[in-house]
Structures are given as C-alpha cells and as structure tokens.
Phi, psi and omega in degrees: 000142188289142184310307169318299179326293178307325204279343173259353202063182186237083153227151214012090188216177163222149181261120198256083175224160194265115168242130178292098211186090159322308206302117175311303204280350165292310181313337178264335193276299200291326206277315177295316215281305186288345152302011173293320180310314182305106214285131160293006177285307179112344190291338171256103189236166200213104163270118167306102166238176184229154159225132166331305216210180178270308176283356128352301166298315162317297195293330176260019172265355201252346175263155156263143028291170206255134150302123169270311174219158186246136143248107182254152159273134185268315197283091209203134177291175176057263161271130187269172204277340210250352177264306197336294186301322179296359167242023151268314180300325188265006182266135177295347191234352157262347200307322157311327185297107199310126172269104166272137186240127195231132186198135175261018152317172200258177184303303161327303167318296154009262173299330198286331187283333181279348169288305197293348197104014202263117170321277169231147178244135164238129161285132191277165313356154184223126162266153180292321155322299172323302182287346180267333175274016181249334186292303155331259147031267165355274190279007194037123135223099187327000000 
C-alpha cells in the first residue's frame, strides 16, 4: 500500500499516479478511466502524469511530488514494464509503491511480473470497471 495514501486517507487528498503506456490512444483511454478515480466533492482528485516507456517513468518517479500508484504496460520499447518494476522493487524510496500491470501477455508474462512485485496484473481486454475497482482498492478510496 502506498505509505501516503494510508497515512492521509482519502478525503481532501489527490492522488498522484504515473501511467506507463506507449500506445497514445491506450493512454489516453487509461488516463480518462483513472480520472474517474475523483469524488465529485472535489474530497478526492486524482493527477494523471505519463510516461512512453520505463525509462521515462524513472525519471518522473525520481522528481517530486512523490507517485501514489504506478500503472504500466509490461511490452514497451527502450525499457519493458518487466525492468521497470524491477527497479522501482529494488529503490529503497519506491519500493512501497503499489504497481499495477494491464497487459495482453500470456499467462507466463503474468506470472513473471507478479514474481518481479507487481501488486496486481490485468488482462487485456480490461473492462475499465476492473481497473477503477483494483485502483480504488490500492489506493483505499471509497
């Protein structure tokens, strides 16, 4: 569970997540379904930032504000979704951080990512209910 997350709860609070995505238009498709995340009160807000690739993602995992949850694509150029995670598990200041993986990999891929730390892995087709109730989840959000 991300540390932030628990320690604020979720009323006026904003959620901060990194989504990982070559494809422009899956990305865009993932970033409205996670802004979705946001209470119409305004107690919940949720910023969307993105990165192409895993090393991409590094570099905005390392400026602040500190990232609440990460959402990756494992198949991706320059860094895959499968180095990525393993170097968000082995940095002492990401490690806590929930990792989600939405991937149309075989089951092998799967597993190999939930062995590397990946919180939850979902298989594409995705219904989008799915990813706000594994995110929701994550992240405690009512």
């Amino acid at each position: 569970m991300a540390a932030g997350a628990r320690e604020r709860g979720g009323t006026g609070r904003t959620y901060r997540i990194l989504l990982v995505e070559d494809n422009t238009q899956v990305g865009a498709l993932y970033t409205a379904t996670l802004q979705r995340l946001a209470s119409g009160d305004g107690a919940v807000e949720v910023a969307v930032d993105h990165a192409n690739d895993g090393e991409e993602a590094l570099l905005r995992l390392a400026r602040r504000p500190r990232v609440d949850l990460v959402v990756t694509d494992l198949y991706m150029p320059r860094m895959d979704g499968f180095a990525l995670v393993e170097r968000i598990r082995s940095d002492p200041a990401l490690v806590m951080t929930p990792v989600v993986a939405i991937t149309a990999g075989s089951l092998d891929a799967r597993d190999r990512a939930v062995e590397l730390g990946v919180d939850v892995c979902l298989q594409k087709p995705v219904k989008l209910a799915d990813i706000l109730a594994t995110l929701r989840s994550l992240l405690e959000i009512a």
